[in-house]
C-alpha positions in Angstrom: -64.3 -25.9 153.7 -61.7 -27.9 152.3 -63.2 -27.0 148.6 -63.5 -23.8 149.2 -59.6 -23.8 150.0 -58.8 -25.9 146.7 -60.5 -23.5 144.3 -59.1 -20.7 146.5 -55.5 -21.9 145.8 -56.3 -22.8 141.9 -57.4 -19.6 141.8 -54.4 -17.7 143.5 -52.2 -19.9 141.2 -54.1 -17.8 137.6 -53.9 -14.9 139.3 -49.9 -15.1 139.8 -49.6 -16.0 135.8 -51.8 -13.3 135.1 -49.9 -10.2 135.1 -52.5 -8.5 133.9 -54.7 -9.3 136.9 -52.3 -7.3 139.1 -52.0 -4.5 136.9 -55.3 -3.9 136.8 -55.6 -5.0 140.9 -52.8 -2.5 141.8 -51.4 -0.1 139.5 -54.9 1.1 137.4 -56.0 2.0 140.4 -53.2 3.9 141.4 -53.5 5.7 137.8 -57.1 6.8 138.3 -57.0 8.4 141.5 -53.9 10.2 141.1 -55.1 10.9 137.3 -58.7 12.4 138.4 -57.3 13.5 141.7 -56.0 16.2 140.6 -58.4 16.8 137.1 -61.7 16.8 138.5 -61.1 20.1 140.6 -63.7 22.6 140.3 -61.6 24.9 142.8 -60.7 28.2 140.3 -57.5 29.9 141.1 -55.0 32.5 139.7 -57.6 33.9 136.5 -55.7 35.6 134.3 -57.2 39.0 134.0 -57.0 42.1 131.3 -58.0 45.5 133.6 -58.1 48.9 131.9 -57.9 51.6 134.5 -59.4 55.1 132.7 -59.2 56.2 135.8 -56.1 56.1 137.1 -56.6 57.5 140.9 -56.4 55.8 144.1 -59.7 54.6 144.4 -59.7 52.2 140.9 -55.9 51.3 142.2 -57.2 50.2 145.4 -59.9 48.1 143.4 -57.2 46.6 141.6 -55.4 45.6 143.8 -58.1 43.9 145.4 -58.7 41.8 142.7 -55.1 40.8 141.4 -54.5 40.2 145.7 -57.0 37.8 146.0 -56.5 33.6 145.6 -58.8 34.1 142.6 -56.9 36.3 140.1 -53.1 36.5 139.0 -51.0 38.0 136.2 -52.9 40.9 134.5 -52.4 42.8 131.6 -52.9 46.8 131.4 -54.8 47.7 128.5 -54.8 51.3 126.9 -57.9 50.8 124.4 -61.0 47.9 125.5 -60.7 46.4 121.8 -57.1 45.0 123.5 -59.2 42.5 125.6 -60.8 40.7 122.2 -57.2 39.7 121.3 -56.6 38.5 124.9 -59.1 36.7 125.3 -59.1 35.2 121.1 -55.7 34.3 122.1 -55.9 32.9 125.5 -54.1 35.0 127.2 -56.5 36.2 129.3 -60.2 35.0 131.0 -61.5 38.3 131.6 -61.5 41.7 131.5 -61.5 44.6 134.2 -62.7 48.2 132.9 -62.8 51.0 135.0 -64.4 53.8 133.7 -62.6 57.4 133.5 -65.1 59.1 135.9 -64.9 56.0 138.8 -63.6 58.1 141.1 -66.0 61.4 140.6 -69.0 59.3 141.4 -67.6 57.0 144.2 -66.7 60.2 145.8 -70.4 61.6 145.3 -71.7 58.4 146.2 -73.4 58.4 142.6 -74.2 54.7 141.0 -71.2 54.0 139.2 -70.7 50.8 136.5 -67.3 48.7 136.1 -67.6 46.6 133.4 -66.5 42.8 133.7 -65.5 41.1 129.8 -66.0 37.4 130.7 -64.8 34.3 128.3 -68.1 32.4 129.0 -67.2 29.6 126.1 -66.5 27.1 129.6 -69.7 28.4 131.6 -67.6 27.1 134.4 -65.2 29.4 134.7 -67.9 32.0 133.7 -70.1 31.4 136.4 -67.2 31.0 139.0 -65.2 34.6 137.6 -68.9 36.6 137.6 -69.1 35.1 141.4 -65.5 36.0 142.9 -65.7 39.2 140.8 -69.3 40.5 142.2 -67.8 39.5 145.9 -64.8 41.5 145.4 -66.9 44.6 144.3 -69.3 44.0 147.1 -66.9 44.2 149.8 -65.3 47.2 147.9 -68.4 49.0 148.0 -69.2 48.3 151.3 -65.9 49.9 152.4 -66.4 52.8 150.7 -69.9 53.0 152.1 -68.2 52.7 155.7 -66.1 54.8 155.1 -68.3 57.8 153.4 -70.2 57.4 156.4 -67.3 57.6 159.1 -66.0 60.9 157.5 -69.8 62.6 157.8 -69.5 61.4 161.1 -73.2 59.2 160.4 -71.7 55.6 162.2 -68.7 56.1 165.0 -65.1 55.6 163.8 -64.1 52.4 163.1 -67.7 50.8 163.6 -69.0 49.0 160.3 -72.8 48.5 158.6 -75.2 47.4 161.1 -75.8 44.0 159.1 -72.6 41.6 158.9 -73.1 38.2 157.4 -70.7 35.3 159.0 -70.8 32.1 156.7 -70.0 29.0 159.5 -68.8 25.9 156.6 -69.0 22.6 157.9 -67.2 19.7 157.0 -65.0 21.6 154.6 -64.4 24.6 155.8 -61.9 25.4 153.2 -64.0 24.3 150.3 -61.7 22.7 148.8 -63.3 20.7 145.5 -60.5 17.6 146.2 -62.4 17.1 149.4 -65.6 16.3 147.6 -64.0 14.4 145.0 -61.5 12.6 146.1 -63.4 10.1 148.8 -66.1 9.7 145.8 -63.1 8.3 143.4 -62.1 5.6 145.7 -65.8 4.7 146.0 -66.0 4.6 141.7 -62.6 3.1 141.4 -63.7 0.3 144.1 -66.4 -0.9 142.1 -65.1 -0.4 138.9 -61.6 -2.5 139.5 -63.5 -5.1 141.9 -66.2 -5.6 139.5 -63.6 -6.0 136.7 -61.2 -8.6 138.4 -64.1 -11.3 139.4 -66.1 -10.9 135.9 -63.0 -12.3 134.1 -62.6 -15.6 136.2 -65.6 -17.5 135.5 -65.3 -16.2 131.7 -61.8 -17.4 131.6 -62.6 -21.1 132.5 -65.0 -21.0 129.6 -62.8 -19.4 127.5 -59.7 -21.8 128.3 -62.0 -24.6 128.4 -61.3 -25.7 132.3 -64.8 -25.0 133.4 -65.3 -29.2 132.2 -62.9 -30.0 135.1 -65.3 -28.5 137.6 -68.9 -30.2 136.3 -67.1 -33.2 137.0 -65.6 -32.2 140.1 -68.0 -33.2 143.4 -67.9 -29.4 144.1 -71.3 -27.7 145.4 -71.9 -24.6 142.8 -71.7 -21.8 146.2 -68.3 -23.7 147.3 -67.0 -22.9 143.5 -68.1 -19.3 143.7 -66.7 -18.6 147.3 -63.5 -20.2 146.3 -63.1 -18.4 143.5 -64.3 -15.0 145.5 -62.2 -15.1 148.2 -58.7 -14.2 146.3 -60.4 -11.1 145.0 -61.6 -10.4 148.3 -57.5 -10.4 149.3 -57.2 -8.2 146.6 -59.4 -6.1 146.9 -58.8 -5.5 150.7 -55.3 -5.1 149.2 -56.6 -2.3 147.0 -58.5 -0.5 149.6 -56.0 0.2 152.2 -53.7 1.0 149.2 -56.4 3.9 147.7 -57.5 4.9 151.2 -53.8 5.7 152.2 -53.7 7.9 149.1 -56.3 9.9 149.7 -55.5 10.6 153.6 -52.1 11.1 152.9 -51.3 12.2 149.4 -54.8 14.1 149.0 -54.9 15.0 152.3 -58.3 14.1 152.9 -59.3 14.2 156.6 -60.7 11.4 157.5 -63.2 11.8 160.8 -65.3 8.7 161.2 -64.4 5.3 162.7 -62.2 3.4 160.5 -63.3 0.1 161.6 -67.3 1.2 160.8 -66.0 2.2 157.3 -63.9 -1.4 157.0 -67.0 -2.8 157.7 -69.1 -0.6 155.3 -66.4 -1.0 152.5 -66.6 -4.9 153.2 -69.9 -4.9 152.4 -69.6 -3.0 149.4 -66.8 -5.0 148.3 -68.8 -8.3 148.8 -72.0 -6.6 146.5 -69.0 -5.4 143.8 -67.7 -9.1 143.5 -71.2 -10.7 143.3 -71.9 -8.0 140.3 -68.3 -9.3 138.6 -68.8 -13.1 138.8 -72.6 -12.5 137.5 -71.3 -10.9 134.1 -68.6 -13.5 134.3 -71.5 -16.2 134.2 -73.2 -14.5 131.3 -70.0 -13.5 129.0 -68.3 -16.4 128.1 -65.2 -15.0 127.2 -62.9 -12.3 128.9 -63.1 -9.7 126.1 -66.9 -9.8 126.4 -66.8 -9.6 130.2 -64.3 -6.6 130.3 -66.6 -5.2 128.0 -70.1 -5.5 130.1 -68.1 -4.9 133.3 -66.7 -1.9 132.2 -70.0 -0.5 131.1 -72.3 -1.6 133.9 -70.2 0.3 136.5 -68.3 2.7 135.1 -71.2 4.4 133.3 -73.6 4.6 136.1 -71.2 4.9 138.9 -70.0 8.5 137.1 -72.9 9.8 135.7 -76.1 8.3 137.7 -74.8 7.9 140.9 -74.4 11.7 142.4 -70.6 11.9 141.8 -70.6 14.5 139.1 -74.0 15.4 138.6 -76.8 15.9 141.5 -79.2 13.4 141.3 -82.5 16.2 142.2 -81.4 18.1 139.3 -82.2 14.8 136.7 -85.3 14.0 135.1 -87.4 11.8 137.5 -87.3 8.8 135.4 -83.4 8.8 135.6 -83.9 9.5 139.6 -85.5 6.3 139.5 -82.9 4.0 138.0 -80.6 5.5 140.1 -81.6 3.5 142.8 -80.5 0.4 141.5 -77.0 2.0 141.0 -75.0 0.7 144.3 -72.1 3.4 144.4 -75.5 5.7 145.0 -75.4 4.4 148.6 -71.5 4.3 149.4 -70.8 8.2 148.4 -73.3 8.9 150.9 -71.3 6.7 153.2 -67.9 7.3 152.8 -68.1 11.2 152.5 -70.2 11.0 155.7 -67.5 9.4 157.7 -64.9 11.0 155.7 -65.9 14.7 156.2 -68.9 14.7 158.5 -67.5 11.9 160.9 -70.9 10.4 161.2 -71.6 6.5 161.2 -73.5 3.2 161.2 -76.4 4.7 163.4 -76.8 7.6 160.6 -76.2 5.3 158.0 -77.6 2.5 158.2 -80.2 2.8 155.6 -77.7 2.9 152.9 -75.8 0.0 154.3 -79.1 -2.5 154.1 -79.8 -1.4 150.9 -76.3 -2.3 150.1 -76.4 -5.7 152.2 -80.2 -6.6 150.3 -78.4 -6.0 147.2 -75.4 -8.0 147.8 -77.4 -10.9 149.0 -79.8 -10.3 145.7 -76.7 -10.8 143.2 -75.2 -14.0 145.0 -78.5 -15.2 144.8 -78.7 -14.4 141.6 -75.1 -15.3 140.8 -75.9 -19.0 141.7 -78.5 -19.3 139.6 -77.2 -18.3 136.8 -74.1 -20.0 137.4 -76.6 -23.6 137.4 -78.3 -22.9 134.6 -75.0 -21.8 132.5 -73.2 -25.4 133.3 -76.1 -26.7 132.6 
């Protein structure tokens, strides 16, 4: 124990000289979630919209106002002639484009099919897919309304009564929808490995680089007692991190948080101990801190965005990238910590995720150790 504590306090000693070591322990963080926060939202409000209304009765007013009303749409722009909505949308000004033909009202009123036209900017598919959907739900609960109320006047359903069939969506978990929900918990997860896995590769690779790593082949040091000393400072650190990330999202995000916090501690611990094992293995390989930035950098970043189910679902990727994404250990901790996060669920749900998570933190201290051996050797 006692050698454990003297690396520990070497090791607490280069950390306070390196100011870059607490920059990247304590304010990249910070950067990145706040950063991404609030960039990766897929939520879709206030679309600027172009409407020509060649009708210009009550019944294509009521329709606009139903659209410009709504979360989804904001500050439109009348048009007198359709070719006005190219140079809207050429120049920006405008994502789509409302037109209401001049005989809209004539056919609603004979309950005749009847066509408004809907110019979308589809060069972001995004915002394409997400206008055609708030549009066509708008239209749909317009129509309805009418149809309700065609009906009450021929006296066909009883006054005030609606259509027979009446869908009720129940959300779970986030009942708002709200894209920062989904996100947000998934970002501490990525920035958690990323900024773990980054601190320990560069302490190994720093003794070789500075040429100190001599002073511990002599030293009568066991090879484990050198990696646990050098491990548990980043361990401090990371802890550190964690609260500091988790406090952001519950109360800057305003994530809700429903699960036990001491289940997630442990889960987080865990994953913290796997992240640290993956760092001081690229540290044994790279011997200098450039190269280990490098490989660190690449072997969690990389995967933990794209291969992991963060941005991209995993069933929708060609089966041999399914496959590696097993090995990819922020895989396992989304599913955790948006489980307790917005489901509220824990270890007796989870627990599959959080052996494969122990089994692969064992696997890369093992691993760790060996290669450390064979690299003094």
């Amino acid at each position: 124990m006692k050698n454990i504590l003297a690396v520990f306090i070497k090791e607490i000693i280069h950390i306070r000289r390196d100011l870059r070591t607490l920059y990247i322990a304590f304010i990249y963080p910070i950067l990145v979630l706040v950063l991404f926060g609030f960039a990766l939202k897929l939520d879709l409000n206030y679309i600027p919209l172009a409407v020509g209304d060649f009708d210009n009765s009550s019944r294509s007013r009521e329709l606009i106002s139903r659209f410009v009303n709504s979360r989804y749409f904001t500050s439109y722009y009348y048009i007198s002639d359709i070719k006005e909505i190219d140079s809207l949308i050429n120049k920006g000004k405008v994502w789509a484009g409302l037109i209401i033909p001049a005989d809209f009202s004539r056919k609603i009123l004979k309950q005749e099919p009847c066509t408004v036209e809907l110019v979308i900017d589809a060069s972001d598919n995004n915002v394409a897919n997400q206008v055609i959907g708030f549009s066509q739900a708008i239209i749909q609960q317009y129509s309805a309304d009418e149809l309700v109320s065609s009906l009450n006047l021929q006296g066909m359903i009883a006054k005030g009564q609606g259509l027979p069939l009446k869908l009720e969506p129940r959300v779970w978990y986030n009942p708002e929808l709200r894209s920062t929900n989904y996100f947000v918990p998934s970002l501490i997860a990525v920035i958690m490995m990323m900024i773990t896995t980054v601190l320990t590769s560069l302490t190994i690779a720093k003794e070789f680089e500075i040429g100190t790593i001599e002073s511990l082949l002599v030293s009568p040091l066991r090879k484990y007692q050198i990696l646990l000393g050098k491990m548990l400072p980043y361990i401090m650190i990371s802890l550190a991190n964690w609260v500091l990330i988790l406090m952001l999202g519950i109360f800057y995000f305003n994530i809700p948080f429903k699960g036990s916090l001491f289940q997630f501690f442990l889960a987080s611990l865990i994953f913290l101990f796997l992240a640290l094992n993956l760092g001081l293995l690229i540290s044994t390989i790279a011997k200098s801190q450039q190269t280990a930035w490098m490989l660190s950098l690449l072997g969690t970043m990389l995967p933990s965005f794209l291969l992991s189910g963060f941005i991209f679902p995993i069933e929708n990727m060609p089966v041999l990238l399914q496959l590696i994404t097993y090995l990819v250990p922020v895989r396992y901790f989304l599913v955790i910590i948006r489980g307790m996060f917005l489901k509220g669920i824990g270890v007796s749900e989870l627990y599959r995720e959080i052996l494969v998570l122990v089994f692969m933190g064992i696997a890369l201290f093992t691993a760790t150790i060996l290669k450390f051996k064979k690299s003094l050797g």
